[in-house]
C-alpha positions in Angstrom: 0.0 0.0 0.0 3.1 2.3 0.7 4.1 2.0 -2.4 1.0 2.5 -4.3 0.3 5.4 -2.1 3.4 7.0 -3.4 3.2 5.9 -6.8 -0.4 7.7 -6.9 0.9 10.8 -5.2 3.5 11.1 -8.5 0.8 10.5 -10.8 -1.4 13.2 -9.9 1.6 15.5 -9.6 1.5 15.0 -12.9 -2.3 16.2 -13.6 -1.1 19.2 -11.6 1.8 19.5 -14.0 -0.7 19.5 -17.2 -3.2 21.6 -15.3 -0.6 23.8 -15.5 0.4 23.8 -18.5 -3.4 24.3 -19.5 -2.5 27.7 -18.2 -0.6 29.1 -20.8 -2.7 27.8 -23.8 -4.6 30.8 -25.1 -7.8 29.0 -24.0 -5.7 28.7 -20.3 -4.9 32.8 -20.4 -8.3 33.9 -21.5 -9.9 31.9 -18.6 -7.7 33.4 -16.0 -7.8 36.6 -17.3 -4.1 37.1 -18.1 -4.4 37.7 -21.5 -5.9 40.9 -20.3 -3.4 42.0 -17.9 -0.6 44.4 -18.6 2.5 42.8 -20.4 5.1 42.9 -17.7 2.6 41.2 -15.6 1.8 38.9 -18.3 5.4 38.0 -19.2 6.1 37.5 -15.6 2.9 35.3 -15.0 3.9 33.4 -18.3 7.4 32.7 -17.4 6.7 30.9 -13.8 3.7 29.3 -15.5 5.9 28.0 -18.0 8.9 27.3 -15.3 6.5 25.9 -13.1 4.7 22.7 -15.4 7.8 21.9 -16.8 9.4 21.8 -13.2 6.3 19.6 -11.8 6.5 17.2 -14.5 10.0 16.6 -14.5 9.9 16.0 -10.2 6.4 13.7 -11.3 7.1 11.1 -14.3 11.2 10.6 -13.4 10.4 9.2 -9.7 7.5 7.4 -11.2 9.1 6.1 -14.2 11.9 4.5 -11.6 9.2 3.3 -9.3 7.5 1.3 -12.0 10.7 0.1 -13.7 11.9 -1.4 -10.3 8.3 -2.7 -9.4 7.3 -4.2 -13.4 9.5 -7.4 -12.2 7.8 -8.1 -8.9 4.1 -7.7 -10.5 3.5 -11.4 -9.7 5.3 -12.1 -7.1 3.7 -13.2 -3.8 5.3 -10.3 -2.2 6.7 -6.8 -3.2 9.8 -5.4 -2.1 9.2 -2.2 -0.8 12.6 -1.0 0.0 13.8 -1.7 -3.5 11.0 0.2 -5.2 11.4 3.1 -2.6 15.1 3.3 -3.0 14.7 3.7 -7.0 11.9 6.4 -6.6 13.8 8.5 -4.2 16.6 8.0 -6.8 14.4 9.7 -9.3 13.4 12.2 -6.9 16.9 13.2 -6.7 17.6 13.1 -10.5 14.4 15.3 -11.1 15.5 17.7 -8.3 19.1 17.9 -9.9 18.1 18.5 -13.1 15.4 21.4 -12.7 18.1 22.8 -9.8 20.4 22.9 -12.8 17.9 23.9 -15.5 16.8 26.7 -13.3 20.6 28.0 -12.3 21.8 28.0 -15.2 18.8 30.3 -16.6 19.4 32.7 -14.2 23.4 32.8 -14.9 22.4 33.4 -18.3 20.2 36.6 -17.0 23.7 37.9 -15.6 26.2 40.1 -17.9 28.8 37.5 -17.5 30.4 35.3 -20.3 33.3 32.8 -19.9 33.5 31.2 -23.5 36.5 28.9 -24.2 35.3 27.5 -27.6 37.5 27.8 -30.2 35.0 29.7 -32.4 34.6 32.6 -29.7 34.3 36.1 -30.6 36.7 39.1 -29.7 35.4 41.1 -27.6 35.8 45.3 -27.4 39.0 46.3 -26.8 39.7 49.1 -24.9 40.6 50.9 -28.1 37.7 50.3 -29.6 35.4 51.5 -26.3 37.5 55.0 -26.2 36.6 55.7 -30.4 33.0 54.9 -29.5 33.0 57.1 -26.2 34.3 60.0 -28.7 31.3 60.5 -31.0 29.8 63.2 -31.0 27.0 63.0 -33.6 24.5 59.5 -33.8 25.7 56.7 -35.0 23.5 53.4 -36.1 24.5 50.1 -36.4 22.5 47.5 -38.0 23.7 43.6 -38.2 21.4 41.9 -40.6 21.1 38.1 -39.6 18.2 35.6 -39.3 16.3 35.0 -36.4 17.6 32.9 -34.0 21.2 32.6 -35.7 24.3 31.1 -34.1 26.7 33.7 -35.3 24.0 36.7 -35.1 23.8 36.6 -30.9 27.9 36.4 -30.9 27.7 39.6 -32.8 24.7 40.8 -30.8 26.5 40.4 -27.6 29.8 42.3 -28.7 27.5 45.3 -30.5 25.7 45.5 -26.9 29.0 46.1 -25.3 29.8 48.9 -28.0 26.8 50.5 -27.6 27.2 51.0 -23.5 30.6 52.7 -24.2 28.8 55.6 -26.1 25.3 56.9 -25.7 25.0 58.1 -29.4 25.3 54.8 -30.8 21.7 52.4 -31.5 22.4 48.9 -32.3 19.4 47.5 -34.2 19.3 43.3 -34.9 16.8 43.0 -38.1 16.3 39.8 -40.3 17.2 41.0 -43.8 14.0 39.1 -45.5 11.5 40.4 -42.7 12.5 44.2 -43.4 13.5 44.0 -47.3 13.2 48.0 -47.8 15.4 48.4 -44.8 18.1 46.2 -46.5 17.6 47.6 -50.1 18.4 51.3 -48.5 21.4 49.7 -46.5 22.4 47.5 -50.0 22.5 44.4 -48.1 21.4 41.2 -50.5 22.8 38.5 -48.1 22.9 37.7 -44.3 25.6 38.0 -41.7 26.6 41.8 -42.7 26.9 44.5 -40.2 26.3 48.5 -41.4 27.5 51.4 -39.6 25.6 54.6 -40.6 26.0 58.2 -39.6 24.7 60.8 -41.9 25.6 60.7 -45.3 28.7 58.2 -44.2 28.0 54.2 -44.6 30.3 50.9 -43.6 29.5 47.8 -44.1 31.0 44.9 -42.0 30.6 40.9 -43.8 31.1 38.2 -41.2 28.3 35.5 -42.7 25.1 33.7 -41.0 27.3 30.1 -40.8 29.0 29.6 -37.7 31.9 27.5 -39.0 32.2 30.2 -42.1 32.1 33.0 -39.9 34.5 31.6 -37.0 37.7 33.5 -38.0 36.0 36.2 -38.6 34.5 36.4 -35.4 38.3 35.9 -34.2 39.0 39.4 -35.5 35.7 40.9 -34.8 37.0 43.4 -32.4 39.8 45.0 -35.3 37.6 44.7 -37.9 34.7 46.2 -36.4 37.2 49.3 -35.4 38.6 49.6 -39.1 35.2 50.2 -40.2 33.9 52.6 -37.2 37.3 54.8 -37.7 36.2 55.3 -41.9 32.4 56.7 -40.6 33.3 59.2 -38.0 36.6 60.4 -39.3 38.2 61.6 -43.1 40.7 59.8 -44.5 44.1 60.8 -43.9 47.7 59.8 -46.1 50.7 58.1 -44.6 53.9 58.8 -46.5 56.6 56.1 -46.5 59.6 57.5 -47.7 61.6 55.6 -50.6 64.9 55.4 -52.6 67.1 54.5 -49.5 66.8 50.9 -49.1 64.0 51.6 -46.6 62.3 48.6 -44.5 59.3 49.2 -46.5 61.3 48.1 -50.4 63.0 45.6 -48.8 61.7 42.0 -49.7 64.1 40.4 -47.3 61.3 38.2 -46.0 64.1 35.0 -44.8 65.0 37.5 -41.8 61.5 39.3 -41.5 62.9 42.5 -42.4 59.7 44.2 -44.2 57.2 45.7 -43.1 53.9 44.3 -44.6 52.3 44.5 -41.2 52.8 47.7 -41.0 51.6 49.0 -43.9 48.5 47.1 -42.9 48.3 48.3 -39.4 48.2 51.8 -41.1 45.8 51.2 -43.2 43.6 49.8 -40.7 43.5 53.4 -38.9 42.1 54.9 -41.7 45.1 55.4 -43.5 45.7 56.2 -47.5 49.7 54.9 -47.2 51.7 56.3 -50.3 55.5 56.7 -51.2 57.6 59.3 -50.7 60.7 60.0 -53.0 62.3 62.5 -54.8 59.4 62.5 -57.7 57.0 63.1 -54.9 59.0 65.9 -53.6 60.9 64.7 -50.7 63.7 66.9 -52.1 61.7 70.1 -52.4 58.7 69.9 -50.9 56.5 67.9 -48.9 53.0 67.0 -49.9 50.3 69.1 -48.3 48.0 66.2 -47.2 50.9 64.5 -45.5 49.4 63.6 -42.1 52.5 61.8 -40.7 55.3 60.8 -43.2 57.9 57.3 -42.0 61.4 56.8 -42.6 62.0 53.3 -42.0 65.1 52.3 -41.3 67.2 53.5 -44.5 70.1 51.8 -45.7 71.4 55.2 -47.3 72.4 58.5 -46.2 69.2 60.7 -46.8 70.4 64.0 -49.4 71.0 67.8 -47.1 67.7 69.0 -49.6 65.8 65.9 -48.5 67.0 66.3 -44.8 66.1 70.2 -45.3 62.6 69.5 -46.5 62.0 66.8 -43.6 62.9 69.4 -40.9 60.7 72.4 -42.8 57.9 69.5 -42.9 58.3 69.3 -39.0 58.7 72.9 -38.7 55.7 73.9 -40.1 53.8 71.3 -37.8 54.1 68.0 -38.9 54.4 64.5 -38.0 57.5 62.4 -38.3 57.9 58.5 -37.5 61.8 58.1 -38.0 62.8 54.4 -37.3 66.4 54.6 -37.4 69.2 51.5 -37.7 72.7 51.2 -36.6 73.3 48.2 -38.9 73.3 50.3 -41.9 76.8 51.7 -41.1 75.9 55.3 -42.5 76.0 58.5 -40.7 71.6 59.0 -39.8 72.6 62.0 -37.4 71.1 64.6 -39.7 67.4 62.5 -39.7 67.9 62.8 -35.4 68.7 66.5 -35.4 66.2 67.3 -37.4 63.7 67.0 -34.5 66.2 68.0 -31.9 68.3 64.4 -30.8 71.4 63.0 -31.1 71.9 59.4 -32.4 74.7 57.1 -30.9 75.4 54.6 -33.4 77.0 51.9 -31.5 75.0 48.9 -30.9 73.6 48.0 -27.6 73.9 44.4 -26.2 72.6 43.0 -22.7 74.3 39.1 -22.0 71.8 38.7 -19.1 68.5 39.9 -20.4 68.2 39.0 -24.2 66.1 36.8 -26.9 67.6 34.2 -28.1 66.9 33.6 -32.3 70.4 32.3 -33.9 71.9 30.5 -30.2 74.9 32.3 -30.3 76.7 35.3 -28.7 74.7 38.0 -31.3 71.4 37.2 -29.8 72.7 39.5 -26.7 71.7 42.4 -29.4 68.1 41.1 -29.2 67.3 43.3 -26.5 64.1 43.2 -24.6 62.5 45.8 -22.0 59.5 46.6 -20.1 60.6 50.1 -19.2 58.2 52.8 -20.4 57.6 56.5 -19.3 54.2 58.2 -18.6 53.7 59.6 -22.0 50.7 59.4 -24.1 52.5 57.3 -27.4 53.4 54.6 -25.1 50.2 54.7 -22.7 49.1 51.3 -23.2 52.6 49.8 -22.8 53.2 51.4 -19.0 49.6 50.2 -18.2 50.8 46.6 -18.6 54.6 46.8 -18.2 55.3 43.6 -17.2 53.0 41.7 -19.4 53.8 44.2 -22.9 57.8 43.4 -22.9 58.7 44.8 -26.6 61.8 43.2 -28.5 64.4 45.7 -30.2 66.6 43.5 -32.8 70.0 45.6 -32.6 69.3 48.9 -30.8 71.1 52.1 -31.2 70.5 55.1 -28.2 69.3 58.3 -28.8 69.9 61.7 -26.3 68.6 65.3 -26.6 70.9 67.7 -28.4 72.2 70.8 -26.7 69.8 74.0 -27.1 66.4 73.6 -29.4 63.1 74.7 -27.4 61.9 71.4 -28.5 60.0 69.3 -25.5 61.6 65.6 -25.7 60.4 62.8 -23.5 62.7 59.7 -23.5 59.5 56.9 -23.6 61.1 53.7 -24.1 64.6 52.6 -21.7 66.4 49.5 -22.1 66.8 47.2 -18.9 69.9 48.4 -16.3 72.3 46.0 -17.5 72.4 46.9 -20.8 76.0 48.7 -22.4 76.9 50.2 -25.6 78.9 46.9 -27.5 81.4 49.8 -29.0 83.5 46.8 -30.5 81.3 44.7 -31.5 81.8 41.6 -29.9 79.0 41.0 -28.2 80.9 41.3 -24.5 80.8 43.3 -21.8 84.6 44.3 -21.4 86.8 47.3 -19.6 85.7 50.8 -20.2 82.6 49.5 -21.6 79.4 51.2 -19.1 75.8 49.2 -17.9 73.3 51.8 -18.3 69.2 52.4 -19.0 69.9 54.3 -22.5 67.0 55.8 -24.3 65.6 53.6 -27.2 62.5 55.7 -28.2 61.7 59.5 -27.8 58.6 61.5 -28.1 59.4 64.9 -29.6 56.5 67.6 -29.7 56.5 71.8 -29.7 53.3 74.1 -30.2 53.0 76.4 -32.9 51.8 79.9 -33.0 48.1 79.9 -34.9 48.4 80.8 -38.6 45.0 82.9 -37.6 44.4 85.6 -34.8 41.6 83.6 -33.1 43.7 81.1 -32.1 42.4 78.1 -33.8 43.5 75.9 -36.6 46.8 75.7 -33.7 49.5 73.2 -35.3 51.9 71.0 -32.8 54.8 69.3 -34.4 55.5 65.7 -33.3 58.1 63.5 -34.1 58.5 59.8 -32.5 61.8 58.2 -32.8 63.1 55.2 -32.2 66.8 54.0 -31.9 66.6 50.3 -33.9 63.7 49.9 -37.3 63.5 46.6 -36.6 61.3 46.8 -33.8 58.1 47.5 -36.5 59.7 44.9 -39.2 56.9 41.7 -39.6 59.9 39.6 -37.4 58.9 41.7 -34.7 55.6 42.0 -34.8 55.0 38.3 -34.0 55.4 40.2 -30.6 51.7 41.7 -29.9 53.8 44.6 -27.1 55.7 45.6 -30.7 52.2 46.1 -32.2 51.3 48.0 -29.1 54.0 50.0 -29.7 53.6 51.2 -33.2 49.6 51.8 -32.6 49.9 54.0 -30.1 52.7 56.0 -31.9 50.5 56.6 -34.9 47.8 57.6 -33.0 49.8 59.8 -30.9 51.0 61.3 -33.9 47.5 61.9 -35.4 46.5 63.6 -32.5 44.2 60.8 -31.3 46.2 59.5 -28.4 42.3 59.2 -26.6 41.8 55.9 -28.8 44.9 54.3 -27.3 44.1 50.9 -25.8 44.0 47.1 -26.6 42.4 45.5 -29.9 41.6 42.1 -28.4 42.0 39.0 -31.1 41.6 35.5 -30.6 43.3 35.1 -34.2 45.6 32.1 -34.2 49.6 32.8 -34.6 50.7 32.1 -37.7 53.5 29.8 -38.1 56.0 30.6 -41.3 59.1 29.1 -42.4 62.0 30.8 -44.1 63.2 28.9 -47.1 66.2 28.1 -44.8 63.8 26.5 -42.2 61.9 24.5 -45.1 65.2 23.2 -45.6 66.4 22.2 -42.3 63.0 20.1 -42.1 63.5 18.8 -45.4 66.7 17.4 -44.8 65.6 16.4 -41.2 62.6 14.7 -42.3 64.6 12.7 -45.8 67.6 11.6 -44.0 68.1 12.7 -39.9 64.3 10.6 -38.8 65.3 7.5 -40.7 69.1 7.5 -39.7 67.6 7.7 -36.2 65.2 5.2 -36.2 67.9 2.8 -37.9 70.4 3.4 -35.8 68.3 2.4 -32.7 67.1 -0.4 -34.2 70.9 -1.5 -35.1 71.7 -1.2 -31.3 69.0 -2.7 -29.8 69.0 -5.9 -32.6 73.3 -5.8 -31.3 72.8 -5.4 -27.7 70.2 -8.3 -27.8 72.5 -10.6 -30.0 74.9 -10.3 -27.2 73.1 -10.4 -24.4 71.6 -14.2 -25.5 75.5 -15.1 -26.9 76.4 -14.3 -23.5 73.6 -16.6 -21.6 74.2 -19.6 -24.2 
């Protein structure tokens, strides 16, 4: 009787259940009344309805479906074993209450605005960069991401436009399905899912990252750059980058086996709304400069620049421009005349450091791989001294710079190399007598206000020049180092006057792995003839040391 007591008990907790349920059919709401209440009351009253049956059910048929399972054996037996039937339906009892305890937990964790995702498809989430360019609108700005209902990739998106949109009150971040709202998507030109559209005024973006998840998963890596490439083209013009050319710059050189060029950044400029464009003597780099120049690089030249072209550098600067000069002690030539242009001396001799290095070719030159974490206060290398010991940035053969007697020019020293670091004045890679440990200055900030061209004191001009003692630290080797990245972003945008935006661009983009076609050939030659001499020669001593061990017991 016990058990058919509790047996019923679970069955009509299961009527309740469906009673329940009856509750949020239409028929159910129009009895009650609910259909006529106001909607938040009606959601709320429809959500614990809805929690509720399901909850009630679950605790109902799982204990009863045990129960009956442990009591279909004993149906003709002259007696029933009560305990065993018990124990199983207080085993379902605890199933059911685990699993609506779980159901219900984890619904309201997902009410919370926290996310942990460790899938490999996760999205990038707003970097710190991009939250300080969204903070500095001004004017409205509308996003729309066009993606069907319900879409894997469409609430990965979602989530990282919300985030956007809390950094800025002028943006609005609309989620429409392009087929349910075709004129919206005609005026926005959209003709397939999975694009995003940034609109303010007369100004239009559009973003693709596709409605498949698999599709869309590297893209969703890179959301956070790619989203930030497209916001910096809708609230600000277009501005050129000048790379100068004709003195075996970094940015001709095709030296890829050492990773001396500088594709990535060419590409890092572009992606801040950058038109990049040569600079030689054609383009007046002996005369004049171009008059939409907004910041002109010298990277790293192999060759002494011309007096005329130095001249027209140092009028550029003069008359309130913006100079990146990347300078190189391994070119052997005299690039003083590039430094005092903006006011610095440059010390040629290499610097070395045989206790805090990175080690590339495992020998004693790898002491010129220098590495530091020691950054001033200043604006171009903001991000940087937020995270010192996390951002460490690699210099490949450093020079040092110092500030030239006189000039009203305001330098700060930004970038320091560790204490143990000396001048290597002979080259040989050792620290020896009359040789000094020191923190010398690897980067420098150089800026100086002009006077107004007009009497009211606007249209005010500020020249700024950053400089750094060693060109490889922006070369592609280099930027395998995200703090090199760092590095050159916040330059640039220190340069352009937007020193705000500096901050992180989170990625979850996978390193890419190259080999030179001197590594290809080391693992071609490893792989053909070093893995098989191995394997045979351990078979030979193992077949040998066998043989002898048995000639030895006979």
């Amino acid at each position: 009787r016990a058990v058919e007591r509790a047996l019923a008990i679970l069955s009509a907790l299961g009527l309740v259940a469906v009673a329940a349920y009856f509750t949020t059919t239409d028929a159910g709401r129009n009895l009650l009344g609910v259909s006529r209440a106001a909607p938040e009351l009606r959601a709320r009253v429809e959500a614990a309805t809805t929690v509720g049956w399901i909850a009630l059910l679950v605790i109902a048929t799982v204990p009863l479906f045990f129960g009956e399972a442990a009591l279909a054996p004993m149906r003709r037996a002259e007696r029933i074993e009560g305990r065993r039937v018990r124990a199983a339906t207080l085993s379902g009892v605890t199933l059911a209450f685990a699993a609506v305890y779980s159901a219900l937990f984890v619904y309201a964790a997902s009410q919370l605005e926290l996310k942990a995702d460790f899938s490999y498809y996760r999205t990038a989430r707003p970097g710190d960069s991009t939250k300080r360019v969204a903070e500095s609108l001004t004017e409205p700005l509308k996003i729309t991401a066009f993606f069907p209902q319900l879409n894997e990739v469409g609430a990965e998106v979602e989530g990282y436009l919300r985030e956007v949109k809390a950094a800025s009150p002028q943006i609005t971040v609309e989620m429409q399905d392009r087929l349910l709202v075709p004129a919206l998507a005609k005026e926005a030109k959209v003709t397939q899912d999975g694009v995003i559209v940034l609109s303010r005024d007369t100004s239009r973006e559009t973003l693709n990252i596709g409605a498949d998840i698999k599709a869309a998963g590297a893209k969703l890596k890179s959301l956070d750059a790619d989203f930030q490439k497209a916001l910096l083209k809708v609230i600000r013009a277009q501005r050129t980058a000048y790379l100068t050319v004709g003195h075996g710059e970094m940015n001709e050189s095709t030296n890829a086996a050492e990773g001396r060029t500088a594709k990535n950044l060419r590409k890092l400029l572009e992606s801040q709304n950058y038109v990049v464009k040569d600079l030689g003597l054609a383009q007046g780099l002996g005369s004049e400069l171009p008059k939409d120049a907004g910041v002109v690089v010298v990277l790293g030249p192999q060759k002494e620049f011309l007096p005329e072209e130095v001249a027209a550098l140092k009028r550029y600067a003069d008359d309130g421009g913006h100079l990146l000069l990347a300078l190189d002690p391994e070119a052997k030539v005299d690039l003083s005349p590039l430094a005092g242009a903006v006011g610095l001396t440059w010390k040629p001799e290499v610097l070395a450091n045989d206790r805090v290095y990175v080690r590339r070719r495992f020998n004693e030159s790898d002491q010129a791989m220098l590495v530091t974490t020691r950054y001033s206060s200043h604006a171009s290398v903001s991000t940087l001294s937020r995270h010192a010991q996390q951002a460490p940035t690699i210099f490949p053969g450093a020079a040092s710079l110092d500030k030239a007697d006189g000039g009203d020019l305001k330098i700060d020293f930004v970038v320091r190399s560790m204490g143990e670091t000396f001048a290597d004045a002979n080259g040989n890679f050792k620290f020896d007598e009359g040789e000094k440990r020191s923190a010398y200055n690897l980067a420098a900030a150089v800026s100086k206000e002009l006077a107004p061209g007009g009497g009211d004191g606007k249209d005010k001009k500020e020249l700024r020049a950053f400089v750094v003692a060693d060109a490889d630290v922006f070369s592609d080797a280099a930027f395998r180092n995200e703090p090199n990245i760092v590095l050159a972003l916040d330059a640039f945008r220190w340069l352009g006057g937007e020193e705000s935006f500096a901050g992180e661009i989170t990625t979850n983009e996978d390193v890419r792995i190259e080999h030179t076609k001197e590594k290809d050939q080391v693992w071609f030659w490893a792989t053909i003839l070093v893995a098989p001499a191995m394997v045979l020669g351990l078979g030979l001593f193992i077949t040998r040391r066998g043989r002898r061990a048995s000639g030895r017991r006979a």
